[in-house]
C-alpha positions in Angstrom: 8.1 -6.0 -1.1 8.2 -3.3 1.7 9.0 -0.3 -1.5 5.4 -1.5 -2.9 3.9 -0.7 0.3 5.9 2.5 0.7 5.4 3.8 -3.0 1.7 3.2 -2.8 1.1 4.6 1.0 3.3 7.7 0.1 1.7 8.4 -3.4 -1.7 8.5 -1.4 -0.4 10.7 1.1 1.0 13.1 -1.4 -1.8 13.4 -3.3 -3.9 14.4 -0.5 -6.3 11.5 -0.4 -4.9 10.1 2.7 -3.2 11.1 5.9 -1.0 8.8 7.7 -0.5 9.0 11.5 1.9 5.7 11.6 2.5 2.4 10.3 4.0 -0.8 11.0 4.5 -3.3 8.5 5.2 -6.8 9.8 6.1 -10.2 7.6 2.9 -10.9 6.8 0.5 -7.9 7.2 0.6 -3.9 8.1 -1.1 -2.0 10.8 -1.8 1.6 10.1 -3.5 4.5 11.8 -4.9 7.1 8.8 -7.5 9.4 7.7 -9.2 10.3 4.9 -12.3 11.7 3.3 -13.3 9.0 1.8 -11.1 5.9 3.2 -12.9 3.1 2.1 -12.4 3.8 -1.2 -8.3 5.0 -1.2 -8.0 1.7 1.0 -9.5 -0.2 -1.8 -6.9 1.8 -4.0 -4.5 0.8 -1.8 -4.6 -2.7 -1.8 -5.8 -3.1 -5.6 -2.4 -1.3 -6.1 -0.2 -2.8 -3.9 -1.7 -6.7 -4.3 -1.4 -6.0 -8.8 2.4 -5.0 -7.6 2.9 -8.2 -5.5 1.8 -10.3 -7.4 3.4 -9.0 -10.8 6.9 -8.9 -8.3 6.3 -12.7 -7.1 5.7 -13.9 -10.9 9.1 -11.9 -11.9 10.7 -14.2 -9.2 9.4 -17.2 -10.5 10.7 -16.9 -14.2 14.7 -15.9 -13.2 
């Protein structure tokens, strides 16, 4: 689950919407220092993204 978090924080970051100072992602959450022009909104893209990605991985789990 760590490559959703990466794929999604690097796509925003190479688009330009968001610029990311550091990370840490832990078991069960993140911390993050960013910036953006508009962060509310690529933070709502963030986790729309990564929580769709999670949860399609966790159902792929549950049917092998």
């Amino acid at each position: 689950m760590f490559d959703i978090i990466i794929e999604s924080l690097s796509f925003l970051r190479e688009t330009g919407s968001l610029k990311i100072f550091s990370y840490v992602i832990l078991e069960n959450h993140l911390h993050m220092i960013v910036s953006s022009e508009d962060l509310s909104n690529n933070m709502m893209r963030f986790k729309s993204y990564t929580a769709r990605k999670i949860i399609d991985f966790a159902e792929s789990k549950n049917n092998t």
